[in-house]
C-alpha positions in Angstrom: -48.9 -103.9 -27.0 -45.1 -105.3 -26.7 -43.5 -106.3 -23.7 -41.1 -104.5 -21.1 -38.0 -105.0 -22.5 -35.5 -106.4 -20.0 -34.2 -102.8 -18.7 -37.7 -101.4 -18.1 -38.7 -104.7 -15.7 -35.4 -103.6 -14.5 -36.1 -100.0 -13.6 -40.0 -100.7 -12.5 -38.5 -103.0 -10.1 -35.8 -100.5 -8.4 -38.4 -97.9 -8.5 -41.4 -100.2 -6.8 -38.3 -101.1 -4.3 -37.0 -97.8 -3.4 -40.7 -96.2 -2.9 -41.5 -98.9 -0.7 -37.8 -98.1 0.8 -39.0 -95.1 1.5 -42.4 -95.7 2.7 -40.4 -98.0 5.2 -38.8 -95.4 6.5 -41.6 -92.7 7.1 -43.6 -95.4 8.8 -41.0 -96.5 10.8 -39.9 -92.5 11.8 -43.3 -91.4 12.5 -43.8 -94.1 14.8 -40.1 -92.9 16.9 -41.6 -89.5 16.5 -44.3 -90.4 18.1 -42.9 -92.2 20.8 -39.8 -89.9 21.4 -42.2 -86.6 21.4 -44.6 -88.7 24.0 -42.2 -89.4 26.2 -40.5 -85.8 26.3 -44.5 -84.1 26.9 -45.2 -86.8 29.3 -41.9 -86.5 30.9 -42.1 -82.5 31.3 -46.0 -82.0 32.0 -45.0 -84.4 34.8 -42.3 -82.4 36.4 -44.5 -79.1 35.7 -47.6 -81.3 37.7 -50.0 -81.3 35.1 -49.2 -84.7 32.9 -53.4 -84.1 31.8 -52.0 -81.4 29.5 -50.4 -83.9 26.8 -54.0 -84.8 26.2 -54.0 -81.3 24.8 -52.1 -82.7 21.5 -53.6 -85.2 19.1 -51.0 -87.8 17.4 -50.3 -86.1 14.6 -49.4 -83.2 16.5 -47.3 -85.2 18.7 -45.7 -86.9 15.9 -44.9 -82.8 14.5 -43.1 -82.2 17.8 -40.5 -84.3 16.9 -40.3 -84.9 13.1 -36.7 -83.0 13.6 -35.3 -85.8 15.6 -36.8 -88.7 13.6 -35.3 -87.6 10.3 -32.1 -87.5 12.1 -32.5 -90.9 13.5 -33.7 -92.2 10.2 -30.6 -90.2 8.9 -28.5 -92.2 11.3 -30.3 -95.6 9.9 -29.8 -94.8 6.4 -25.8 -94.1 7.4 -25.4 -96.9 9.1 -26.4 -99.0 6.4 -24.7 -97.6 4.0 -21.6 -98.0 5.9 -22.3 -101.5 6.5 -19.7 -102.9 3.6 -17.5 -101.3 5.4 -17.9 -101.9 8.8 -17.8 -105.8 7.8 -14.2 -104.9 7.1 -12.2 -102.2 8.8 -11.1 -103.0 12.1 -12.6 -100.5 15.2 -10.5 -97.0 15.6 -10.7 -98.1 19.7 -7.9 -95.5 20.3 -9.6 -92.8 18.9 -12.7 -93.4 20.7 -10.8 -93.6 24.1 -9.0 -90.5 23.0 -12.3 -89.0 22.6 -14.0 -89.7 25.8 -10.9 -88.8 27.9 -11.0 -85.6 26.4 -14.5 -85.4 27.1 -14.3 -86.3 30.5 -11.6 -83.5 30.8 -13.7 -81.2 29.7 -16.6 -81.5 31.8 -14.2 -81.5 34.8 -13.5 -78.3 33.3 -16.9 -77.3 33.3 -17.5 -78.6 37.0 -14.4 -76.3 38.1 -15.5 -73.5 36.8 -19.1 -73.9 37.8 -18.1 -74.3 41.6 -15.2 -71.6 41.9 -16.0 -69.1 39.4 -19.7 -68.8 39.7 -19.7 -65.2 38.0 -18.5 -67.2 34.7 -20.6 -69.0 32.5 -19.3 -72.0 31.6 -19.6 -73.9 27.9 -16.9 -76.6 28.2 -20.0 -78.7 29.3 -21.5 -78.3 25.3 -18.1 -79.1 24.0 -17.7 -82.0 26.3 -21.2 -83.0 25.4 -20.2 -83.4 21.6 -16.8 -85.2 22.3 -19.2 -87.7 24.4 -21.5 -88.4 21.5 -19.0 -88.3 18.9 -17.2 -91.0 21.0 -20.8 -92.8 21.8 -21.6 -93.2 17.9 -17.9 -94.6 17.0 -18.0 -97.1 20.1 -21.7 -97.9 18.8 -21.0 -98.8 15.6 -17.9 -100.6 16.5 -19.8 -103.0 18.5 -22.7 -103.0 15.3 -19.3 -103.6 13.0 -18.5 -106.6 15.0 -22.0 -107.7 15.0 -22.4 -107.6 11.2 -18.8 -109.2 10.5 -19.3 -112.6 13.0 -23.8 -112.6 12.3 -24.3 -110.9 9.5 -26.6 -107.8 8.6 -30.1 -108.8 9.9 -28.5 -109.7 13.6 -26.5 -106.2 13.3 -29.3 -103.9 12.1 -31.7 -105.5 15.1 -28.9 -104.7 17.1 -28.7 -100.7 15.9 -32.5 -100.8 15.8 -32.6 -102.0 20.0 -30.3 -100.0 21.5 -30.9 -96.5 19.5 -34.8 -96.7 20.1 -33.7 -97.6 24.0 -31.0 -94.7 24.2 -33.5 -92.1 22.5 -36.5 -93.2 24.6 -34.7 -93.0 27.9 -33.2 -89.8 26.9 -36.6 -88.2 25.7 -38.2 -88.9 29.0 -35.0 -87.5 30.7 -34.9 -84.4 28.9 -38.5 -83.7 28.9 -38.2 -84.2 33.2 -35.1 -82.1 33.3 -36.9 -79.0 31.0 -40.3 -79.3 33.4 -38.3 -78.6 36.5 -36.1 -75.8 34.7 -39.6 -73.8 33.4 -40.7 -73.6 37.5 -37.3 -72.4 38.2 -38.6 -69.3 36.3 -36.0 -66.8 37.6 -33.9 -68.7 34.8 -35.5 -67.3 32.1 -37.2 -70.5 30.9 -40.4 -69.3 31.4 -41.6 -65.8 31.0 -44.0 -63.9 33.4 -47.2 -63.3 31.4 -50.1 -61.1 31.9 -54.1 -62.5 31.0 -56.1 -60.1 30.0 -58.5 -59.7 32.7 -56.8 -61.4 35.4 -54.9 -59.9 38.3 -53.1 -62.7 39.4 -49.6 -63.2 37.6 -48.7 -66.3 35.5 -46.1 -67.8 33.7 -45.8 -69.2 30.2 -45.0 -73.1 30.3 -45.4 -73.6 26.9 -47.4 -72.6 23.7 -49.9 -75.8 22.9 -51.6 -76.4 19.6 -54.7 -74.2 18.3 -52.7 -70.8 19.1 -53.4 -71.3 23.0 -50.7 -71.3 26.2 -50.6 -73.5 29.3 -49.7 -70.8 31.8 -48.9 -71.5 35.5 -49.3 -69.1 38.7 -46.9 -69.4 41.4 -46.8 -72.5 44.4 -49.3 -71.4 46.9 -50.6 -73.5 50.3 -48.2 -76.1 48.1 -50.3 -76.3 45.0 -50.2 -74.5 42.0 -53.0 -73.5 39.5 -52.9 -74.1 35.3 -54.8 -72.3 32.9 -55.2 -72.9 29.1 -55.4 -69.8 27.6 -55.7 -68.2 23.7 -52.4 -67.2 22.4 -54.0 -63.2 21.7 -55.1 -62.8 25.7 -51.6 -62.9 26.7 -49.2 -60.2 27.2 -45.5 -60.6 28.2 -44.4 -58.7 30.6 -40.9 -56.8 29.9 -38.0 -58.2 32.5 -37.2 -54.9 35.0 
């Protein structure tokens, strides 16, 4: 049997490198996937009262629930590396990102008008602010990873990226997941949506559908405590708005 030649070693080397590349990365995003999608159920089962309902989910499930957001964030890893020649070398756009958070800022204060004088209008300079925000987040983030990889070097700089990304998204996963359990009581905000059980007299509301084609349901506050049911998907009916 001959030898490689030179070229194959070559190739059989890239290839064993990028699979375990990419074995890398759908280790290390399942593992933010699970951690993000935790924090967001724990977060809003909390807020709803009922934090034993994330026990309703098993880890792969969990890790489904937010598979969207870790190929972004492995998206964002991948860019950020790629970018890194060039981030050794251009200098920071700071204007632009100052230019991009004042306009943000003006825009929310916008929003903030609108939503206090003119409560008969919907407001959506609050999205549009939102995006100027993050669009001037990201540039002032990888500024400061730019500087990092220019004066330490790439290891320093991606430990850097890897830090304060997994802090932001895990704050904000616990956030959001807070902020959507206290909307779904506020029910008369078309979160939630009145539901009927087949059998029962007392009304509910759908919380959210949970894995094996079932609902956590919720009735209203009564005596100051409110009862949760876990119910099959095909027992529910929901009940037309009048």
């Amino acid at each position: 049997m001959e030898a490689a030649t030179p070229t194959a070693e070559t190739a059989i080397k890239t290839a064993s490198a990028t699979f375990a590349l990419i074995a890398g990365v759908v280790s290390v995003s399942s593992a933010f996937a699970y951690i993000i999608a935790y924090k967001y159920l724990s977060g809003y089962f909390t807020a709803l009262g009922c934090h034993w309902a994330i026990n309703l989910y098993t880890p792969t499930q969990i890790i489904q629930t937010a598979s969207p957001v870790a190929v972004y964030v492995a998206g964002l890893a991948f860019a950020v590396w790629n970018a890194y020649p060039s981030m050794t070398k251009e200098k920071p756009q700071i204007k632009t990102i100052c230019v991009l958070l004042v306009t943000a800022a003006a825009f929310y204060g916008i929003h903030l008008l609108i939503e206090t004088h003119a409560t008969s209008y919907k407001s959506y300079f609050v999205w549009i602010a939102f995006c100027l925000a993050g669009l001037g987040v990201f540039g002032a983030f990888t500024t400061l990873v730019g500087h990092v990889f220019r004066t330490h070097g790439v290891m320093p700089g991606a430990a850097l990226f890897t830090i304060v990304a997994a802090y932001g998204l895990f704050s904000f996963s616990t956030d959001r997941g807070l902020t959507d359990g206290r909307e779904t009581l506020l029910h008369e905000n078309g979160r939630a949506k009145k539901v009927s059980i087949k059998g029962v007299t007392t009304p509910y509301w759908l919380a959210r559908i949970v894995p094996y084609e079932r609902a956590l349901v919720f009735s209203e506050l009564h005596d100051g405590h409110r009862t949760f049911r876990i119910v099959a998907v095909s027992e529910l009916t929901i009940e037309s708005k009048k």
